[in-house]
N, C-alpha and C positions, 0 to 999 in steps of 0.2 A: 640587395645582397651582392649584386654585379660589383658595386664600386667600392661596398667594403672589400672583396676580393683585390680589385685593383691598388687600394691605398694599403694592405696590407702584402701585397706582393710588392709594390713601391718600395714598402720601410722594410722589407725583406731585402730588398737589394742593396738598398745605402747601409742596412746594419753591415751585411757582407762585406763593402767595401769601408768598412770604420775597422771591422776585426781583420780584414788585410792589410788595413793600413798598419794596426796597433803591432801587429805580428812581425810584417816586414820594417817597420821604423826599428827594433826590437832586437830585429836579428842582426844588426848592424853595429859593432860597439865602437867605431871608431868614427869620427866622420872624416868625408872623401877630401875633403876641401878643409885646412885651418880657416877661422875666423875668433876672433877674440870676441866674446860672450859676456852678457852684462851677469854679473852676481858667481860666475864660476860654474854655470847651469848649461848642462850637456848639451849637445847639437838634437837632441832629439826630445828637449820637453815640451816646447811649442806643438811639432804634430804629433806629442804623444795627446797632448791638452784636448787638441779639436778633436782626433782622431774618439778619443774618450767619450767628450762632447757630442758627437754626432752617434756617436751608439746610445748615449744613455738617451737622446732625446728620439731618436728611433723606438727606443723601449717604449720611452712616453707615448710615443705618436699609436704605437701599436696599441696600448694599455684604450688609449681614448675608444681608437676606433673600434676596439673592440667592448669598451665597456660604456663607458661615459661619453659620447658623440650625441649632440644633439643633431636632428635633420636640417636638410637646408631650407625647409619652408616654417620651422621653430626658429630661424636665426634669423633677426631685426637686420631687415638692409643697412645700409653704409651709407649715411648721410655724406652730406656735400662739406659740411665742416672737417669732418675727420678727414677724408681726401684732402681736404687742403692742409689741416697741420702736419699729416702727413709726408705731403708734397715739400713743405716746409723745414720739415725734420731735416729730409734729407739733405736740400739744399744747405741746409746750416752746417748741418756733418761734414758735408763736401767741402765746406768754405775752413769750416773747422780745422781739418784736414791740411786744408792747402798752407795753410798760414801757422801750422804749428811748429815748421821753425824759423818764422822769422818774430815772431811775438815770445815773449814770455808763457813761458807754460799757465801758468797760476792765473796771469790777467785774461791770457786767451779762453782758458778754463772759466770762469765765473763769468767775464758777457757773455759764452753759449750757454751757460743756465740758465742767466738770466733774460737770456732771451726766448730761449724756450720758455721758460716757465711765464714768460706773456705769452707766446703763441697760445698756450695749454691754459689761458685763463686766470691766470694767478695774477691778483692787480695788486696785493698790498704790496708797495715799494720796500717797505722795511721788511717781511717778512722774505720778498725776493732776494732779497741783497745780503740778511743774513745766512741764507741758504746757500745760497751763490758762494759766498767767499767761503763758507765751511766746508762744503764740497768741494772749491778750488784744494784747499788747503788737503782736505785729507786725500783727496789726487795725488796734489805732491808729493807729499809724504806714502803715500804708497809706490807711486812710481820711480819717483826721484831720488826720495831717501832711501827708499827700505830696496827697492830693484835695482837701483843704483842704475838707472838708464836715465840720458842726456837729451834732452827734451827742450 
């Protein structure tokens, strides 16, 4: 009972500071600083997004803990494999990251797929590779074409 109390007073506070954020992003119609903006899209959509983001998933958190939580001696430990693709994720994000502007978006896009999806066990090459490049592609096309950001 002690830690439901704690994780719900937890998601009690982060929701506070999501609907402070959404209020004061809000109450501001002008931004302080010009910057020229991909698509025409106001200085405040970004932390209006996460700000949004972190209240709905505070809801969630609260919904779990109070309804659907299983215990921590019902939840199957964390094997050694997950740790490591995990470990791995990251590493690739990171690398990901680093290198996406000097590589082509699309090509850089489809080897982290497809590398991930070997880390994650997927060995059919052709099913890899078709995935990989669909997903490069509809990437593109969502961020490139349709947000119109330079990538």
């Amino acid at each position: 009972m002690r830690d439901t109390l704690k994780e719900l007073a937890l998601t009690g506070m982060l929701a506070a500071i999501a609907v402070t954020a959404l209020v004061s992003i809000n109450a501001t119609q002008r931004p302080t600083l010009s910057f020229q903006y991909a698509s025409g899209l106001p200085f405040s959509t970004l932390p209006n997004i996460y700000a949004g983001l972190m209240l709905a998933l505070c809801l969630l958190n609260a919904g779990f803990v109070l309804f659907g939580r299983k215990r921590q001696a019902d939840m199957p430990a964390v094997d050694r494999l997950s740790l490591i693709r995990a470990a791995v994720t990251i590493v690739l994000l990171l690398i990901f990251v680093a290198l996406i502007g000097k590589l082509p978006f699309a090509l850089l896009c489809a080897g982290f797929l497809c590398i991930l999806f070997y880390v994650y066990g997927k060995r059919n090459l052709l099913q890899t590779a078709g995935i990989s490049l669909g997903g490069a592609v509809g990437l593109h096309c969502i961020f490139v074409s349709a947000l119109g950001l330079r990538l």
